[in-house]
N, C-alpha and C positions, 0 to 999 in steps of 0.2 A: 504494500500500500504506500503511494506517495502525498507527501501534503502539498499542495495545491499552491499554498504561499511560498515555501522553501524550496521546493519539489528535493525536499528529503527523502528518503526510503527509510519508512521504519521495518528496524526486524526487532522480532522476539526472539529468543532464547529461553532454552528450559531453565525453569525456576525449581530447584527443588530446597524443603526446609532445612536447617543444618544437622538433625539428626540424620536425616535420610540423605544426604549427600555423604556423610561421615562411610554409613555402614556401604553405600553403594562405591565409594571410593576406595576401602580397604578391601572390599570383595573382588572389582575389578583389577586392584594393584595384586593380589594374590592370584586369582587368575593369569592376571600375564606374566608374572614372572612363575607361574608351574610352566606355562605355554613357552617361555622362554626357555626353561630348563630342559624340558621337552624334547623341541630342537635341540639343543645341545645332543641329547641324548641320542637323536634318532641321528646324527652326523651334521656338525655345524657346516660339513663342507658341503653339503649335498643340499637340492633345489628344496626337497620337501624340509630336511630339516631348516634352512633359512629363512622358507614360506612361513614354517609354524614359529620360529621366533620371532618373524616380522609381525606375524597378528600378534603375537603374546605382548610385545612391544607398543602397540599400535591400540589393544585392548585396555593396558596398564596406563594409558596418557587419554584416556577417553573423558574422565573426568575435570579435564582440565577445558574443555569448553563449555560446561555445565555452570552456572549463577545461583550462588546461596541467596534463597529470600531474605528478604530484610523486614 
């Protein structure tokens, strides 16, 4: 949506409250760093294992475009 005087773009972004950001940030940082380890495991040099530590990586920094309510 643009404002008509500015011709801004507003965006939203997900809001979540600080306790539910807390637990949904430690779950996904645990997550990707198993997903991380994973890879490792399955062979850091090989496409599969570097795909699944890219997601693990990729899952683990997910939280970082999420907005705690105020």
């Amino acid at each position: 949506m643009t404002d008509a005087e500015t011709g801004v773009t507003a965006t939203r972004g997900i809001e979540l409250s600080a306790r539910t950001y807390r637990h949904l940030d430690r779950v996904s940082k645990l997550l990707g760093v198993g997903l991380v380890a994973l890879g490792l495991d399955m062979g850091g040099d090989t496409l599969l294992g570097v795909t699944v530590g890219l997601l693990g990586a990729a899952l683990a920094l997910t939280t970082v475009f999420l907005q705690i309510e105020k």
